[in-house]
DOZALUM-516157 format. One record per residue (C-alpha): x, y, z negated; residue number from 0. Coordinates in steps of 0.1 Angstrom, whole numbers, plus 2048, in hexadecimal, padded with zeros to 3 digits. Example, Ala and Ser with C-alpha at 12.3 -4.5 7.8 and 13.67 -1.06 7.14 Angstrom:
! DOZALUM-516157
lotor X: 87B; Y: 7D3; Z: 7B2; seq: 0
lotor X: 889; Y: 7F5; Z: 7B9; seq: 1
***
This chain:
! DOZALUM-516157
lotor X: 800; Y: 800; Z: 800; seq: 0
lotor X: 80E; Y: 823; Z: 806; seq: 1
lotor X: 817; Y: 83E; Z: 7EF; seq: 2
lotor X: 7F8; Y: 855; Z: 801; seq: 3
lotor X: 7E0; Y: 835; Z: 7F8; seq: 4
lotor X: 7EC; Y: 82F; Z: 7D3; seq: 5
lotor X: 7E7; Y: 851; Z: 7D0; seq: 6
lotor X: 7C2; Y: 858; Z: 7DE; seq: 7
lotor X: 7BA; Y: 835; Z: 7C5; seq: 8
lotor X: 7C6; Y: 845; Z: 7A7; seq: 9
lotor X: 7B2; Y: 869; Z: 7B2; seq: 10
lotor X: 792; Y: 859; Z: 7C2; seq: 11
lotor X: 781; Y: 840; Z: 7AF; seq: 12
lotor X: 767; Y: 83A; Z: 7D3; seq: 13
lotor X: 786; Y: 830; Z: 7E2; seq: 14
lotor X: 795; Y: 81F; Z: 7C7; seq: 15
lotor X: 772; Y: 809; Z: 7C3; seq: 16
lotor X: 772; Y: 801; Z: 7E9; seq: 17
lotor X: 796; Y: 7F1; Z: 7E3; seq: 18
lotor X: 799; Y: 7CA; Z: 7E1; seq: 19
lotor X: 7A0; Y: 7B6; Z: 7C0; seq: 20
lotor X: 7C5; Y: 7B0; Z: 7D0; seq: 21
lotor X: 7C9; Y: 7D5; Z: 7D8; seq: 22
lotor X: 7BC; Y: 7E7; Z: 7B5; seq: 23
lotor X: 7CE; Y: 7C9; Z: 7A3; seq: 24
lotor X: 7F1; Y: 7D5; Z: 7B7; seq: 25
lotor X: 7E9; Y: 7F9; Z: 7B0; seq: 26
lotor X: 807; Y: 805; Z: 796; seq: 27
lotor X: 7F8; Y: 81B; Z: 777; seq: 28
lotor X: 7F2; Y: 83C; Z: 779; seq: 29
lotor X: 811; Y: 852; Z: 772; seq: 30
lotor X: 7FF; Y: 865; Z: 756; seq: 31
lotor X: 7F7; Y: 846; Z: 743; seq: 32
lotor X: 7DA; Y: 845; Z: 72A; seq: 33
lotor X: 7DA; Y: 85C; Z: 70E; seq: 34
lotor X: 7C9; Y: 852; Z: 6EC; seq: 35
lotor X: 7C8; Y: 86F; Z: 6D2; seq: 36
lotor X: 7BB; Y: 866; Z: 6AA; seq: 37
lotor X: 7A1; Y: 87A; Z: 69A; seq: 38
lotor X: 7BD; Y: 88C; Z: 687; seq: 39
lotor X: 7CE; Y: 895; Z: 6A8; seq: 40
lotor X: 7AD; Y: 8A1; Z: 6B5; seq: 41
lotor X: 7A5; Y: 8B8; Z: 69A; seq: 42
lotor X: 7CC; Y: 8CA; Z: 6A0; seq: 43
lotor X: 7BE; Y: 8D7; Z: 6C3; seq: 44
lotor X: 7B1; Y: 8F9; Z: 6CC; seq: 45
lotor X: 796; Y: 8FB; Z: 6BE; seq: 46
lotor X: 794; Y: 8E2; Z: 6A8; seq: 47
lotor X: 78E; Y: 8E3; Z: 683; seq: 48
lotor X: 79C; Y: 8CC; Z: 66A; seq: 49
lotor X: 77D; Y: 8BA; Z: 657; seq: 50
lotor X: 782; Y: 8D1; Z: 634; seq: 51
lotor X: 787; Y: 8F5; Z: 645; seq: 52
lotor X: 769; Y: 90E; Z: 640; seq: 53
lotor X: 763; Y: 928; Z: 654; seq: 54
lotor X: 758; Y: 94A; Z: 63F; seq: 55
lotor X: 748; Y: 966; Z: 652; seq: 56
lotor X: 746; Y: 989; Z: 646; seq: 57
lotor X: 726; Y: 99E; Z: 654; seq: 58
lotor X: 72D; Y: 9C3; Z: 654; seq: 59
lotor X: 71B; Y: 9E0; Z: 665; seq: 60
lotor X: 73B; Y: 9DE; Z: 67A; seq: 61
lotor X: 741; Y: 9BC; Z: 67B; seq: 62
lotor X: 71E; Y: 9AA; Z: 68B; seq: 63
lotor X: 718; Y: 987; Z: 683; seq: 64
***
């Protein structure tokens, strides 16, 4: 299979489904792997809160809620 076909498998699933058993089983893994984060991970992102954090929000006449 060529580098172009690998590729389009990895990025189109149509085309990866219309590929034979023989074909997806010789396909090498994905470059970027799979990534598993934990819950504690998770709650170190952008955005994310760690479980015992509390948010406190002052209302002021300049400060609207």
């Amino acid at each position: 299979m060529t580098n172009e076909k690998i590729v389009r498998a990895w990025r189109d699933p149509e085309y990866r489904a219309k590929l034979n058993e023989t074909e997806r089983a010789g396909l090498p893994d994905h470059p970027a792997g799979w990534i598993e984060l934990e819950n504690a991970d998770l709650n170190e992102v952008a955005g994310g809160l760690p479980e015992l954090t509390r948010i406190i929000v002052m209302c002021t006449p300049f400060h609207f809620c």
